[in-house]
matplotlib code that plots the C-alpha trace (Angstrom):
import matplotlib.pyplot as plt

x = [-74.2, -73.3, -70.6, -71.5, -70.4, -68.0, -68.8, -66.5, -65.3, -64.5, -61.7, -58.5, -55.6, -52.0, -50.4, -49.4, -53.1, -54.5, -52.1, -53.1, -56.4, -55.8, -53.8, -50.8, -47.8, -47.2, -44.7, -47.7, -49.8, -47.2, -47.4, -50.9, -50.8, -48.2, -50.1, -52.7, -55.1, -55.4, -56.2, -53.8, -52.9, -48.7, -47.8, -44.1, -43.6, -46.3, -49.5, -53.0, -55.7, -59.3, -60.7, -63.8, -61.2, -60.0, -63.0, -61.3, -58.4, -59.7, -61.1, -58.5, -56.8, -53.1, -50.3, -49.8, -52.3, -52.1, -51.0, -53.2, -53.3, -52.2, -49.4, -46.0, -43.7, -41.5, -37.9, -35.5, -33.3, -30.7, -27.7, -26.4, -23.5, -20.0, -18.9, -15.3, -12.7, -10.8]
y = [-53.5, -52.5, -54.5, -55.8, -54.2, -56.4, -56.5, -55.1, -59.2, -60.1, -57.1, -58.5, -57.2, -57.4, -59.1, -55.3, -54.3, -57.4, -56.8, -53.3, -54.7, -57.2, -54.7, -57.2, -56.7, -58.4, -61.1, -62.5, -62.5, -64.7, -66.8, -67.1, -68.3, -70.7, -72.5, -72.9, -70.6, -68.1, -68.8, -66.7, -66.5, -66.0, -64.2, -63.6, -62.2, -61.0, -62.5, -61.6, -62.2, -62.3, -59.4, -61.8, -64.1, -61.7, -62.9, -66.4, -65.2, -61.5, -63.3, -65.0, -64.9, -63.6, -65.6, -69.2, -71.3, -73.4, -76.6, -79.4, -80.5, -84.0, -82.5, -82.7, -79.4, -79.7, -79.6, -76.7, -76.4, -74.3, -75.6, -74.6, -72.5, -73.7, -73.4, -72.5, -73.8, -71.7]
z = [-29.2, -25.6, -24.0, -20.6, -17.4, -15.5, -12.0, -9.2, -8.1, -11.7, -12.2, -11.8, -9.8, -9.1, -6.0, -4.8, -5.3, -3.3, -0.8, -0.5, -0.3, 2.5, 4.6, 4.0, 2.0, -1.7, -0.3, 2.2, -0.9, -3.1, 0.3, 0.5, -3.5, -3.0, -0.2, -2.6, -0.5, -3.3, -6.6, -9.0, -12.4, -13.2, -16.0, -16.8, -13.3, -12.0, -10.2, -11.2, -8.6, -9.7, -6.9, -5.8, -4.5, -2.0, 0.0, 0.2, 2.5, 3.9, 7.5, 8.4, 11.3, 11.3, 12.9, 12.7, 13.5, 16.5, 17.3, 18.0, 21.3, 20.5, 18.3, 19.5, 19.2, 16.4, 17.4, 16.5, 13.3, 14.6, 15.7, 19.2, 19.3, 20.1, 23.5, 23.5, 26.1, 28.3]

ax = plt.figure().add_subplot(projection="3d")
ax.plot(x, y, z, "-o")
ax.set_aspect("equal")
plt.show()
């Protein structure tokens, strides 16, 4: 008996590979998993991302997103610098 053919969208892939993919490095793919925007599989270190799932995050727009209108700008964390006396 013949095994079936896989389709291209069920091979999976590495982060590396997906990032290659997007035209985004592996880090912004661990991000994009974390968020929860990704679906990925860990195992021991390394992410495995079904390749038909790439379609979930390839059109998205890069940068932040924007702020609503009604949204207020959220204040900085860093600390100003010390002013010395003189």
């Amino acid at each position: 008996m013949a095994k079936p053919k896989t389709s291209r969208d069920d091979s999976m892939i590495s982060a590396l590979e997906a990032g290659i993919e997007l035209g985004v490095g592996p880090t912004r793919v661990r991000v994009l998993i974390r968020e929860g925007r990704l679906p990925a599989i860990r195992i021991g270190k390394t992410w495995i991302i079904r390749r038909g799932d790439l379609d979930l995050v390839r059109d998205r727009r890069p940068g932040r997103p924007r702020t609503k209108a009604g949204d207020k700008p959220q204040p900085s964390t860093k600390k100003p610098k010390p002013t010395s006396a003189r």
